[in-house]
N, C-alpha and C positions, 0 to 999 in steps of 0.2 A: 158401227161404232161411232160415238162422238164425241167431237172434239172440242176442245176447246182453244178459242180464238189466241191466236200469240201476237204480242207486240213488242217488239224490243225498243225499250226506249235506252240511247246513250247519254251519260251522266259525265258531264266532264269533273276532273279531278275524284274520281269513285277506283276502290280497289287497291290493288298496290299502290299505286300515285299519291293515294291520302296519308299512305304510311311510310313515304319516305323522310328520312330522318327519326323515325321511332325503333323502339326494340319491339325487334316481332317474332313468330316463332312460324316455320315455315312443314308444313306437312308433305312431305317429297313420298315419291313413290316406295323407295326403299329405307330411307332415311327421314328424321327430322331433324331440324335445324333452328335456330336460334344467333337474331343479332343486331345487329344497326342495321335496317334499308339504306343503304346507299346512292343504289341507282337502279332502275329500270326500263328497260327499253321492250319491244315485241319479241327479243330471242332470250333474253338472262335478267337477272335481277340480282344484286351487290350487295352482300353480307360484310360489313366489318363488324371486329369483335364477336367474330362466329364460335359457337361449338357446336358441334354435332352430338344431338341427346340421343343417348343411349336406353335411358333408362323415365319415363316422366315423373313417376311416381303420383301421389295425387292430382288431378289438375285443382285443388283449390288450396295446395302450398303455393308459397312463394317463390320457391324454388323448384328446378329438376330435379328429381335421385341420382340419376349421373348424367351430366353433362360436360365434354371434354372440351378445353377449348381447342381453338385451330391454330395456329403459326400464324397464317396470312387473311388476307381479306377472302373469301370465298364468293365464286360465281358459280349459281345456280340454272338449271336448264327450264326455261319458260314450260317446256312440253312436260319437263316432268312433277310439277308443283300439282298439288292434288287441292291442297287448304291452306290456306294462311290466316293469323290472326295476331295481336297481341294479347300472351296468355300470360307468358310467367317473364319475371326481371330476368337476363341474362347475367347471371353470375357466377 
């Protein structure tokens, strides 16, 4: 079999990092999520102005089909983040 050579190069300020303070939408293993980045660190990462989307509906609306908001600021577990990106406004 063969392989191909790997190199990891590290990119400072790449990844979550670049997307704090933005609206993001957070693709969890069970759930997806939507909100302000607030904070991240190597174990969680801080959702204010969170809902938990139920429902996405198209990804080229502007909007979710159903997304609930939360009460509080939400923290999220590092281990279980699958994708993240900013897709749609949190509204």
């Amino acid at each position: 079999m063969k392989k191909l050579p790997t190199q990891v190069i590290e990119v400072d300020n790449e990844g979550l990092i670049s997307l704090l303070g933005e609206k993001v939408t957070i693709f969890c293993l069970n759930y997806i999520y939507s909100g302000t980045l607030e904070g991240v660190n190597d174990k969680v990462i801080k959702l204010n102005n969170a809902s938990i989307v139920y429902e996405t509906g198209s990804f080229t609306d502007d909007t979710f089909k159903d997304a609930q908001k939360l009460p509080n600021a939400l923290y999220l577990s590092v281990a279980t983040i699958e994708s993240f990106t900013q897709l749609k406004a949190n509204k």
